[in-house]
N, CA, C and O atoms as CSV, one atom per row, in Angstrom:
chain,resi,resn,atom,element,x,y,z
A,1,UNK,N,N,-5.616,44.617,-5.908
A,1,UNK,CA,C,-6.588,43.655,-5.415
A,1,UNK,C,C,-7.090,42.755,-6.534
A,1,UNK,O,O,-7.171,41.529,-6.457
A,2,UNK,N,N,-7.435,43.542,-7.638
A,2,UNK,CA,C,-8.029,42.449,-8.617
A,2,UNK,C,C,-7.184,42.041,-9.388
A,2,UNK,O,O,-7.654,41.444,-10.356
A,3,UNK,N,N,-5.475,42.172,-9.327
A,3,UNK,CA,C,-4.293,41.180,-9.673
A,3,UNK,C,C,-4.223,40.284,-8.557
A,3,UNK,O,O,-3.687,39.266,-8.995
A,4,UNK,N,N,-4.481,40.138,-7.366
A,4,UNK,CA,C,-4.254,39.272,-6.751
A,4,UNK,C,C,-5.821,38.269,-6.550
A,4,UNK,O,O,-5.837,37.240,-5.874
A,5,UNK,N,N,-6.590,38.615,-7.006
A,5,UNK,CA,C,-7.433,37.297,-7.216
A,5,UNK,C,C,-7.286,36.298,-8.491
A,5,UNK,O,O,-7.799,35.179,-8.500
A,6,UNK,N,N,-6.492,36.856,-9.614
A,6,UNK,CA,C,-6.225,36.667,-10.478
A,6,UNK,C,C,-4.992,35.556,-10.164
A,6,UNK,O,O,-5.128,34.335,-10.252
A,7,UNK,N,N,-4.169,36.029,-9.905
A,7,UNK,CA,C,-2.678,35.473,-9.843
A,7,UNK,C,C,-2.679,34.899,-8.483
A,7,UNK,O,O,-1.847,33.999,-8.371
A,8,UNK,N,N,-3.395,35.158,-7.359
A,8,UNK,CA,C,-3.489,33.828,-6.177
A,8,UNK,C,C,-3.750,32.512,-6.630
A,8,UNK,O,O,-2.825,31.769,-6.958
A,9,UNK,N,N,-4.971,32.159,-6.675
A,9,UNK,CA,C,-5.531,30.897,-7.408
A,9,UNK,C,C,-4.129,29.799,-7.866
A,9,UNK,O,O,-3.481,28.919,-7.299
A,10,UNK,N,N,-4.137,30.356,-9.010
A,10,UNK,CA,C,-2.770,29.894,-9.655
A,10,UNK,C,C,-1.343,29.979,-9.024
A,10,UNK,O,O,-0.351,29.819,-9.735
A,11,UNK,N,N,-1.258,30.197,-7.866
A,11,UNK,CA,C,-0.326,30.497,-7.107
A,11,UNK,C,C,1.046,31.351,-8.029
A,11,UNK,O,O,2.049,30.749,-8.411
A,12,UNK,N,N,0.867,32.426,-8.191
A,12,UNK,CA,C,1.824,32.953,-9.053
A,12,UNK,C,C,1.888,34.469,-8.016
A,12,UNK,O,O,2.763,35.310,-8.216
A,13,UNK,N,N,1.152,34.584,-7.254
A,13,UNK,CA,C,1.520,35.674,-6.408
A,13,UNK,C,C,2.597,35.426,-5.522
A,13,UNK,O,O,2.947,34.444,-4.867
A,14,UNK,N,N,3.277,37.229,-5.766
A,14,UNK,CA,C,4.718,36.693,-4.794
A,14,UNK,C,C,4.447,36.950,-3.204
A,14,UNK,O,O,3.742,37.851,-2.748
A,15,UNK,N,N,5.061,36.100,-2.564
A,15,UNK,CA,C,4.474,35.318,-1.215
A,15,UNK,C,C,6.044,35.168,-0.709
A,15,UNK,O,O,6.880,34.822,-1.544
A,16,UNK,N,N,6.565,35.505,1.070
A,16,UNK,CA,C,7.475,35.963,1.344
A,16,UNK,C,C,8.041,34.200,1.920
A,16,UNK,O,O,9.197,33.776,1.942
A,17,UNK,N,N,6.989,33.603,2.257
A,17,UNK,CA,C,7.518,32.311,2.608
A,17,UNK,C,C,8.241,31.288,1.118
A,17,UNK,O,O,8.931,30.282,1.286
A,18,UNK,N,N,7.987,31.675,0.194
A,18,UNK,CA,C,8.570,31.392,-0.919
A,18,UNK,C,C,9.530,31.798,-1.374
A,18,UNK,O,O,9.844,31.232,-2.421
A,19,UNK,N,N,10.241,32.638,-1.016
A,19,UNK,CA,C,11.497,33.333,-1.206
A,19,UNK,C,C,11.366,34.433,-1.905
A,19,UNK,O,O,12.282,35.256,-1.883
A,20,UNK,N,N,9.767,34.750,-2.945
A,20,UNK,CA,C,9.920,35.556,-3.892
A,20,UNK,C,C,9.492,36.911,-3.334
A,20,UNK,O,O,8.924,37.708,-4.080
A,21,UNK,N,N,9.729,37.201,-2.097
A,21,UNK,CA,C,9.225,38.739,-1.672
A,21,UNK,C,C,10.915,38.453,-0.364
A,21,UNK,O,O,11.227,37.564,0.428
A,22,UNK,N,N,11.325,39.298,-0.648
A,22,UNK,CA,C,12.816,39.492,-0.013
A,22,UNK,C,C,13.617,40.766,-0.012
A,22,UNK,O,O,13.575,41.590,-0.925
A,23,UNK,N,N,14.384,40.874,1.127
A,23,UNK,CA,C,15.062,42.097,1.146
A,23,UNK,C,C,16.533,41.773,0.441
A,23,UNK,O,O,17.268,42.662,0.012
A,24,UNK,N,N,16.823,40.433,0.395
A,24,UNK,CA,C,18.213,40.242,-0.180
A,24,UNK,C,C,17.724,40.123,-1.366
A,24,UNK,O,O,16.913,39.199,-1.429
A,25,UNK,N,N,17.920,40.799,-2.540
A,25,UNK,CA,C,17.546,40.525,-3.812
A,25,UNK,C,C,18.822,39.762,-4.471
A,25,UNK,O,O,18.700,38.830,-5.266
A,26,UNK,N,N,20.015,40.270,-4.043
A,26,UNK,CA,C,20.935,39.091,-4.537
A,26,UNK,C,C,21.185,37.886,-4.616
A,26,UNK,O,O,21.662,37.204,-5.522
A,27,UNK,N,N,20.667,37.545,-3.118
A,27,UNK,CA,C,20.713,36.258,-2.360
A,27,UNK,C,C,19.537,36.224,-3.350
A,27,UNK,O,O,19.945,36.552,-4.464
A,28,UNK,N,N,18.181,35.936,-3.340
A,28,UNK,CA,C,17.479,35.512,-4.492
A,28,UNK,C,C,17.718,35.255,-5.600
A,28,UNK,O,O,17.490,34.161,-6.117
A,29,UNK,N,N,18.306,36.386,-6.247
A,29,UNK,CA,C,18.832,36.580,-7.702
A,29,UNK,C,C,19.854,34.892,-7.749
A,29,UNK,O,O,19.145,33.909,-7.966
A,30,UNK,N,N,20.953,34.688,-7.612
A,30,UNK,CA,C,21.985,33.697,-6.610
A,30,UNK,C,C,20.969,32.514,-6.622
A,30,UNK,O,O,21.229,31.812,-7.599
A,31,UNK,N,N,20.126,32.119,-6.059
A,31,UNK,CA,C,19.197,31.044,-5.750
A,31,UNK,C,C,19.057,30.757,-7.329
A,31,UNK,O,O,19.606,29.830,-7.924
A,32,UNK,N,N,18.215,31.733,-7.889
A,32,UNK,CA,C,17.488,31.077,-8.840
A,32,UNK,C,C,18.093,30.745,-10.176
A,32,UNK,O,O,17.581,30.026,-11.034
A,33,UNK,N,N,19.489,31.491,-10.250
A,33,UNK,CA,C,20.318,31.220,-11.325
A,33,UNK,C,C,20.778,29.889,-10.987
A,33,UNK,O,O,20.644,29.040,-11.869
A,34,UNK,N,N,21.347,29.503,-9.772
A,34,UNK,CA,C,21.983,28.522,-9.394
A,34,UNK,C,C,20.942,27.072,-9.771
A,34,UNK,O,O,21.295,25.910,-9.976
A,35,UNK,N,N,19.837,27.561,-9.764
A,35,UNK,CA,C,18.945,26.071,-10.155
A,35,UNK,C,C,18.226,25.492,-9.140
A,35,UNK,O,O,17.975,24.296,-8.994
A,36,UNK,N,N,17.804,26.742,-8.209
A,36,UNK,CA,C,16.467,26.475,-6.996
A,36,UNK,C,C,15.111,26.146,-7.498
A,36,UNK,O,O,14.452,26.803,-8.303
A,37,UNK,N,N,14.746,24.894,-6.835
A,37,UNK,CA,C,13.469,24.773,-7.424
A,37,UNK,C,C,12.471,24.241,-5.988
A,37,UNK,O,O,12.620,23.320,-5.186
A,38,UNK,N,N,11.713,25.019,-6.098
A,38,UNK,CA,C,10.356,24.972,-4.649
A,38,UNK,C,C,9.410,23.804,-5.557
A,38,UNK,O,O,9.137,23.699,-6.752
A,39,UNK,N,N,9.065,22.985,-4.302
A,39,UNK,CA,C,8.349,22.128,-4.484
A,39,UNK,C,C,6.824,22.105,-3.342
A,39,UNK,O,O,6.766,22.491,-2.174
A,40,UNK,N,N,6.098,21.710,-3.914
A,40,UNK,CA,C,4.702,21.252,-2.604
A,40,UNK,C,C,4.160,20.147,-3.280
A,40,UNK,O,O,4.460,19.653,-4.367
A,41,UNK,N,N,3.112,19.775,-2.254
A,41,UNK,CA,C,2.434,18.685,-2.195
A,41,UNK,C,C,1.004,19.325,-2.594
A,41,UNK,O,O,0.448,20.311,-2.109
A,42,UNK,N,N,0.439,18.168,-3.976
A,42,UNK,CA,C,-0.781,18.257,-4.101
A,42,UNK,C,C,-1.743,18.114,-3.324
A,42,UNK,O,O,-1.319,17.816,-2.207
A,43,UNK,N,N,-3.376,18.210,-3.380
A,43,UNK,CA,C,-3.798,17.662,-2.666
A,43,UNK,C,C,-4.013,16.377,-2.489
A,43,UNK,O,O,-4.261,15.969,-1.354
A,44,UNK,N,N,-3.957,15.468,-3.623
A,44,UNK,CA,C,-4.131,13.981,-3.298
A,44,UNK,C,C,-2.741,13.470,-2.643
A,44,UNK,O,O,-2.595,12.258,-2.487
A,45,UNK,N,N,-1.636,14.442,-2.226
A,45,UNK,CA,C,-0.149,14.061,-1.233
A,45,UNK,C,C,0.693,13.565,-2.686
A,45,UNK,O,O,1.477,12.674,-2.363
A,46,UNK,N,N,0.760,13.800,-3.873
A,46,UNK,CA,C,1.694,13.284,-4.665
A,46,UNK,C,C,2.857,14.947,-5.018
A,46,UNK,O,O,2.398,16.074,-5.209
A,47,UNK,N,N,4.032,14.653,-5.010
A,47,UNK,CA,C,4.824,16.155,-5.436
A,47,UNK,C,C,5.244,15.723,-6.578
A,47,UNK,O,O,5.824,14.646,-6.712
A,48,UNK,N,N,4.891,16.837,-7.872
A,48,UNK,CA,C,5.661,16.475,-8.815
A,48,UNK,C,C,6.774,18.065,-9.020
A,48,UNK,O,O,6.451,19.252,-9.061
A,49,UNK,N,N,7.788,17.559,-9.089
A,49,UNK,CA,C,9.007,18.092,-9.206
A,49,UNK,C,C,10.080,17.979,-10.740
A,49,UNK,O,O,10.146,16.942,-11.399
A,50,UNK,N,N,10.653,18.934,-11.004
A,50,UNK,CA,C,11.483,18.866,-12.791
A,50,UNK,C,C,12.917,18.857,-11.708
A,50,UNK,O,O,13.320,19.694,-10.901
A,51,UNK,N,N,13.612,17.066,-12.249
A,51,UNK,CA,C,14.863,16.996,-11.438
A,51,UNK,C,C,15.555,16.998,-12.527
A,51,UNK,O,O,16.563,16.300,-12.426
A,52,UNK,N,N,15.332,17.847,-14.218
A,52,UNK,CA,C,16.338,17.593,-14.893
A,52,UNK,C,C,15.885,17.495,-16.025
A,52,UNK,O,O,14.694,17.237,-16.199
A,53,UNK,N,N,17.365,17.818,-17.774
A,53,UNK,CA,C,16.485,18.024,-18.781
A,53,UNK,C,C,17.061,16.627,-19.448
A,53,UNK,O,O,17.471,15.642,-18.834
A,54,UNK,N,N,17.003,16.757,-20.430
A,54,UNK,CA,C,16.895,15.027,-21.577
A,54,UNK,C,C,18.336,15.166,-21.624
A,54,UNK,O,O,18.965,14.111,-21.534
A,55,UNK,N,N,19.245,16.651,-21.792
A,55,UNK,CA,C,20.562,16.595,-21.785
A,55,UNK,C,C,21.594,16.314,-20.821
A,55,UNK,O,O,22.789,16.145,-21.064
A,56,UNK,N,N,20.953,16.275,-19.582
A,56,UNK,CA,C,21.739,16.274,-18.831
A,56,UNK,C,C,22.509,14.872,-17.954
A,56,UNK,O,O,21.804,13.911,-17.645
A,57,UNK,N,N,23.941,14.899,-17.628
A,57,UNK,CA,C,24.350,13.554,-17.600
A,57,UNK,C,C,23.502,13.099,-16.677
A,57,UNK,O,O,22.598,13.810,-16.237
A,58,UNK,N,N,23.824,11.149,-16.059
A,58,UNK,CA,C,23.202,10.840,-15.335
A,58,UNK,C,C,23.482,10.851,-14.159
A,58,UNK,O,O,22.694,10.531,-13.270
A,59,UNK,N,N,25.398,11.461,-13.875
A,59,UNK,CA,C,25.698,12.056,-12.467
A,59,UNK,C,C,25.031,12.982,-12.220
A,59,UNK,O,O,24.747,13.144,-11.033
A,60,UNK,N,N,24.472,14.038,-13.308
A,60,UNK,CA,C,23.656,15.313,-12.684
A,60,UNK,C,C,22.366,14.835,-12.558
A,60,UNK,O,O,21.623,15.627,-11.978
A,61,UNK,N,N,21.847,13.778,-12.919
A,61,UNK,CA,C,20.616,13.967,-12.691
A,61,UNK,C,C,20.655,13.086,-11.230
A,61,UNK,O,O,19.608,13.200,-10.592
A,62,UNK,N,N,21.401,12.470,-10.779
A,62,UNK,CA,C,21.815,11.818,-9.786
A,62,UNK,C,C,21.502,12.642,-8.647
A,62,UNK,O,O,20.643,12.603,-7.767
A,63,UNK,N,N,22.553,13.469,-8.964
A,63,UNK,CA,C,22.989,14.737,-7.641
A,63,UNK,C,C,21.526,14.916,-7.816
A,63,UNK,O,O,20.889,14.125,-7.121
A,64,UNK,N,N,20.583,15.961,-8.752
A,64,UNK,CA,C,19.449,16.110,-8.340
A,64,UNK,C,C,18.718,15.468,-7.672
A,64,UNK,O,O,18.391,15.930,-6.579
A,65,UNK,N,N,18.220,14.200,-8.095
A,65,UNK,CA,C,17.638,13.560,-7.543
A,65,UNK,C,C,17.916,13.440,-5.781
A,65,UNK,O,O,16.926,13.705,-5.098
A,66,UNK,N,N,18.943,13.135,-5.182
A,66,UNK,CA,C,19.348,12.974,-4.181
A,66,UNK,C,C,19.666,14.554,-3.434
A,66,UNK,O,O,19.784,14.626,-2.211
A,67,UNK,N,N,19.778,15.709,-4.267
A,67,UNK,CA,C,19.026,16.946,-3.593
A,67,UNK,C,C,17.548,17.238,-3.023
A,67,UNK,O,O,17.097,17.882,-2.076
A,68,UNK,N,N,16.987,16.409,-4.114
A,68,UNK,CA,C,15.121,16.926,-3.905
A,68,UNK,C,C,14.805,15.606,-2.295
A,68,UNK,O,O,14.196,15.883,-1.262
A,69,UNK,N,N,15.233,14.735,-2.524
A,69,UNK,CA,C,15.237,13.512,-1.716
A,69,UNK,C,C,15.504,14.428,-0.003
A,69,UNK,O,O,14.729,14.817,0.871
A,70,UNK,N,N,16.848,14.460,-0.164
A,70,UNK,CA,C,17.447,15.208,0.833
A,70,UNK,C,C,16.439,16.148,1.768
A,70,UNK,O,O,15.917,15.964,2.867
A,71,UNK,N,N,16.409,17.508,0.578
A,71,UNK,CA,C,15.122,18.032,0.654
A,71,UNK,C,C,13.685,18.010,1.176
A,71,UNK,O,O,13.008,18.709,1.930
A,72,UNK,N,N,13.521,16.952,0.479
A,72,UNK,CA,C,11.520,16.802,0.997
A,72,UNK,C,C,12.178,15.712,2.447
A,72,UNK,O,O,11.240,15.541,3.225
A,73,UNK,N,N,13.223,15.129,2.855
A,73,UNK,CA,C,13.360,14.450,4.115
A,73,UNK,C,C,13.124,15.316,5.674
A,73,UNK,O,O,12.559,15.037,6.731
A,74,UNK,N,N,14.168,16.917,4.957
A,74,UNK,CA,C,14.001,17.848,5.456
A,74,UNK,C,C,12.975,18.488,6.059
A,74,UNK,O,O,13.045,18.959,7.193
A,75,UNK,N,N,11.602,18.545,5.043
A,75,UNK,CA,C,10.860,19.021,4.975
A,75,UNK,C,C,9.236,18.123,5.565
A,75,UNK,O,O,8.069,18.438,5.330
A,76,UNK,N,N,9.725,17.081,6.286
A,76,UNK,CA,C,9.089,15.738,6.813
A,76,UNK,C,C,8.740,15.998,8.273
A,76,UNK,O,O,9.366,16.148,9.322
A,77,UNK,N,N,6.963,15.982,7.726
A,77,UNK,CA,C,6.603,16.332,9.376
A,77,UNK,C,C,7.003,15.781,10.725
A,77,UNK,O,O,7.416,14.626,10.825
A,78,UNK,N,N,6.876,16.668,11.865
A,78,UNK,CA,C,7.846,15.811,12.989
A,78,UNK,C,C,6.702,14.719,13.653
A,78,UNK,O,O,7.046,14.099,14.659
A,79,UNK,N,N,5.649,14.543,13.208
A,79,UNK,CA,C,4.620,13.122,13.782
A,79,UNK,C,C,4.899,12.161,13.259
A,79,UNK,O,O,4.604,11.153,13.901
A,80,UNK,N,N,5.552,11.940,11.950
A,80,UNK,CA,C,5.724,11.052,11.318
A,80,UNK,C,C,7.269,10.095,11.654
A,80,UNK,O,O,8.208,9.753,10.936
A,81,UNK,N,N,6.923,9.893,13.184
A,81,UNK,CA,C,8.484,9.122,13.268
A,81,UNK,C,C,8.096,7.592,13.268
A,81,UNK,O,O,7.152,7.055,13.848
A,82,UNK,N,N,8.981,7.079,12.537
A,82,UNK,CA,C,8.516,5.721,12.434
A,82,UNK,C,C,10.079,5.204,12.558
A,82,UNK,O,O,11.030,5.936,12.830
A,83,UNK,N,N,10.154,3.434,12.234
A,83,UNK,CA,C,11.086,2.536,11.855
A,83,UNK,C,C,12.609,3.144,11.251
A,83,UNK,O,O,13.731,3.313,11.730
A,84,UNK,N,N,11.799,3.412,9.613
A,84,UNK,CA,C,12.571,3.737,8.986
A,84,UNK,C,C,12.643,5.626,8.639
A,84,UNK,O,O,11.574,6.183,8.888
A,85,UNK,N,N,13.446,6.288,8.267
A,85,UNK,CA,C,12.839,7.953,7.336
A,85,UNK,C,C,11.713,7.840,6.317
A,85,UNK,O,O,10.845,8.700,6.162
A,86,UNK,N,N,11.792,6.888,5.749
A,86,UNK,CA,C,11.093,6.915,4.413
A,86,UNK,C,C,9.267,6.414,4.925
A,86,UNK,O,O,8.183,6.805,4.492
A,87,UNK,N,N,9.578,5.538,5.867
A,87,UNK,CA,C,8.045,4.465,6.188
A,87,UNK,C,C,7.205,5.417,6.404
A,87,UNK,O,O,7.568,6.167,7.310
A,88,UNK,N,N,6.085,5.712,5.855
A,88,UNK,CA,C,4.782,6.061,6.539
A,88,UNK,C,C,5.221,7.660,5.123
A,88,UNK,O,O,4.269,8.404,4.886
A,89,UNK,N,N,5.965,7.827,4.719
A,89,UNK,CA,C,6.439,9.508,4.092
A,89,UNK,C,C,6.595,9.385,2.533
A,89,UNK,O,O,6.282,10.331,1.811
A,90,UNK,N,N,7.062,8.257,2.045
A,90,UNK,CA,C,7.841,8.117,0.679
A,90,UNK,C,C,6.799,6.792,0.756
A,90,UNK,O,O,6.826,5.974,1.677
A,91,UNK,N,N,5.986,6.747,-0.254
A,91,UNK,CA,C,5.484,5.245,-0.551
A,91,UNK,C,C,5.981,4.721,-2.015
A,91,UNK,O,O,6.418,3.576,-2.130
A,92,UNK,N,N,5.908,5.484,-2.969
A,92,UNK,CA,C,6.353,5.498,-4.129
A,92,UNK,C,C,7.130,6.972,-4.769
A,92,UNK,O,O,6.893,8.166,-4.585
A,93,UNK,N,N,8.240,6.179,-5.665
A,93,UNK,CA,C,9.002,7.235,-6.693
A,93,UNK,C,C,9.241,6.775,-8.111
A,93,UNK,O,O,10.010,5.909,-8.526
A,94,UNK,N,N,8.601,7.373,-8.601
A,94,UNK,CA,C,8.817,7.133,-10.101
A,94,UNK,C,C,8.762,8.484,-11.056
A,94,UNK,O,O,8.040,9.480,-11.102
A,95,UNK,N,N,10.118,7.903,-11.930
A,95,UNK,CA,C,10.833,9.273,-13.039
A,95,UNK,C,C,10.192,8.921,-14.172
A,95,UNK,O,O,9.986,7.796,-14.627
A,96,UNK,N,N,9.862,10.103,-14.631
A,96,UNK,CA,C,9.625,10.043,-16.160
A,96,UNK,C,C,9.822,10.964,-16.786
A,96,UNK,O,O,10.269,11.925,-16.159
A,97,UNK,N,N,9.637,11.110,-18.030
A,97,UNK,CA,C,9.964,12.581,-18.873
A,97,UNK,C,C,8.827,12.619,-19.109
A,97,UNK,O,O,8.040,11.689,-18.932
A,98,UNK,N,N,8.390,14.485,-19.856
A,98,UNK,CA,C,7.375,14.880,-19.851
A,98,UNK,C,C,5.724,13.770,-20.390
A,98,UNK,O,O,4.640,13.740,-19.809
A,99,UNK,N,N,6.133,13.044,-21.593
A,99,UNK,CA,C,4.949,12.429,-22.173
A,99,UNK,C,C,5.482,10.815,-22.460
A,99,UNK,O,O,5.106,10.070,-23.365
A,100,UNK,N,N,6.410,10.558,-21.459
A,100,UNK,CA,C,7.123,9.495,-21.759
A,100,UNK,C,C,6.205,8.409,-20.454
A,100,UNK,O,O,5.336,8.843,-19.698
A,101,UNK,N,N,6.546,7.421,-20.485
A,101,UNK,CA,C,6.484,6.263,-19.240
A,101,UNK,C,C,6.753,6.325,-18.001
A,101,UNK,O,O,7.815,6.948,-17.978
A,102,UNK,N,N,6.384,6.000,-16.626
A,102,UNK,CA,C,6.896,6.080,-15.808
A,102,UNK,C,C,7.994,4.875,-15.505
A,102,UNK,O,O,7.865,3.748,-15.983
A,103,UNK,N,N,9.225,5.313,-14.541
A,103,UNK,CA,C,10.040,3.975,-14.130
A,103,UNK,C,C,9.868,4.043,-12.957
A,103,UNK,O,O,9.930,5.196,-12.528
A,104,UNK,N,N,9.596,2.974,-11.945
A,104,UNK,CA,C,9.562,3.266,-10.746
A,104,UNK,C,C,10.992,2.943,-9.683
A,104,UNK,O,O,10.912,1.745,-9.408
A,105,UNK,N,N,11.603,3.236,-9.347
A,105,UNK,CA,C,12.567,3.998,-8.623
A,105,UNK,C,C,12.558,2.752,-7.320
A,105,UNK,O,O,11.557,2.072,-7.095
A,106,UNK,N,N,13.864,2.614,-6.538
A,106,UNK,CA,C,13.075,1.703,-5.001
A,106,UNK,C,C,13.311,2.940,-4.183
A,106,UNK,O,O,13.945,3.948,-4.493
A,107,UNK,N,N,12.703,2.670,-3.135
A,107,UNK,CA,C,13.188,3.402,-1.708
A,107,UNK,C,C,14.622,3.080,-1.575
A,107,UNK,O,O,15.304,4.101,-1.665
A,108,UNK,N,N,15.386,1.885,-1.370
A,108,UNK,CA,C,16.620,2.097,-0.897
A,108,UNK,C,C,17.382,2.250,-1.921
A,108,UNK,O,O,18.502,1.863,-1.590
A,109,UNK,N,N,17.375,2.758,-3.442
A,109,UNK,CA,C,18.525,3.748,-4.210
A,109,UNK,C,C,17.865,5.255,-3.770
A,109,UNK,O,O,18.700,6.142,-3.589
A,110,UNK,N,N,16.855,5.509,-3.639
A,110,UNK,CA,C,16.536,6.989,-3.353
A,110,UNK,C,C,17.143,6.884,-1.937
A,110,UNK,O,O,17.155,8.065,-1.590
A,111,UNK,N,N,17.638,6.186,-0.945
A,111,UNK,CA,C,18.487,6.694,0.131
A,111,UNK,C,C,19.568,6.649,-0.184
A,111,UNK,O,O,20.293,7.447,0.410
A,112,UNK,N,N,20.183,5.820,-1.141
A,112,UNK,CA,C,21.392,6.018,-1.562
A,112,UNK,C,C,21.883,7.023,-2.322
A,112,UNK,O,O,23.056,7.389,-2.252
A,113,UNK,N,N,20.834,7.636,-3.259
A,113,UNK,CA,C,20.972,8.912,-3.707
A,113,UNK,C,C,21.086,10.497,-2.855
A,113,UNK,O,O,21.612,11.591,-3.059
A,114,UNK,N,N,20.454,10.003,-2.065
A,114,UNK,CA,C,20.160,11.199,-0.885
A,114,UNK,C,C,20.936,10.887,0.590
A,114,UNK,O,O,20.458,11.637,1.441
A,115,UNK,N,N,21.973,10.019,1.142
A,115,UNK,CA,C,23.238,10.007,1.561
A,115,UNK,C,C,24.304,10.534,0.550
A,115,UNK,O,O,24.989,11.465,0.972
A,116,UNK,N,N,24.548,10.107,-0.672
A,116,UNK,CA,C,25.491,10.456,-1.455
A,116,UNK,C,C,25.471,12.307,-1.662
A,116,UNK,O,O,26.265,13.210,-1.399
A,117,UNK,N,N,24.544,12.249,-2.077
A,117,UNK,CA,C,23.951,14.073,-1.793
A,117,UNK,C,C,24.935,14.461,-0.213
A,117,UNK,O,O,26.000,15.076,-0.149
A,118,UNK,N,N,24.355,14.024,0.607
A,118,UNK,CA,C,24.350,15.085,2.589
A,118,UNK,C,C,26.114,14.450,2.641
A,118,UNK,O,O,26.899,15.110,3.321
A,119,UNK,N,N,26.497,13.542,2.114
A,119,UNK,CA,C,28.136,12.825,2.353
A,119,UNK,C,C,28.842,14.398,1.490
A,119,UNK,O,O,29.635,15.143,2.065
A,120,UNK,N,N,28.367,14.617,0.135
A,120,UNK,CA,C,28.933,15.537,-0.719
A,120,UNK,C,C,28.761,16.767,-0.415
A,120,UNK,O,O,29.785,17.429,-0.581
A,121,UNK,N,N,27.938,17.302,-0.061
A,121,UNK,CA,C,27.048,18.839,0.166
A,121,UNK,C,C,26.738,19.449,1.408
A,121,UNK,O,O,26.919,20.628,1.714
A,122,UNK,N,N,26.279,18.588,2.059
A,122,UNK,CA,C,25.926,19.384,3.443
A,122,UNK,C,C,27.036,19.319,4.524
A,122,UNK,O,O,27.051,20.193,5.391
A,123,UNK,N,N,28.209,18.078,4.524
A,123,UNK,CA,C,28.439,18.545,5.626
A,123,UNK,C,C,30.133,19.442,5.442
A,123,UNK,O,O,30.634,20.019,6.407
């Protein structure tokens, strides 16, 4: 009890909707080597997410990018139907490294990143 007031807060308690309380420990094990990364939304609605390190090419950081994209599209409430996927859900994207500048990104290469992703991967 008084590890979990501790380690709730900070969300570091393991929690089964997160994958980290499971009966497949392999299938976990598998996830997290492979380079699974859980994301949420702050409360002011901004997600910040690590799509990648300073070494890595810019096809991989590509594919990432257009995984997490993919991803949070996935993960897009069903009230929010509009025009476009992105309208009313994605207002801004911008990459940066840890203490570096932001670049801001458009909406239509982040769909192009995230078709190129679901063309390669999902189906």
């Amino acid at each position: 009890k008084e590890v979990a007031r501790i380690l709730g807060p900070r969300g570091l308690m393991p929690n089964p909707k997160l994958g980290s309380v499971t009966n497949d420990v392999s299938g976990a094990v598998k996830a997290a080597k492979s380079g699974r990364v859980d994301f949420k939304i702050d409360k002011t609605a901004i997600v910040h997410v690590g799509l990648g390190k300073i070494n890595f090419s810019e096809e991989s950081l590509r594919e990432n990018i257009g995984a997490f994209v993919n991803a949070l599209l996935l993960a897009k409430p069903v009230g929010l139907k509009k025009t476009s996927k992105y309208v009313g859900y994605v207002k801004k994207f911008t990459l940066s490294s840890t203490m570096g500048p932001g670049f801001p990104v458009t909406i239509p290469s982040l769909s192009a990143a995230a078709d190129d992703y679901s063309k390669a991967h999902v189906s």
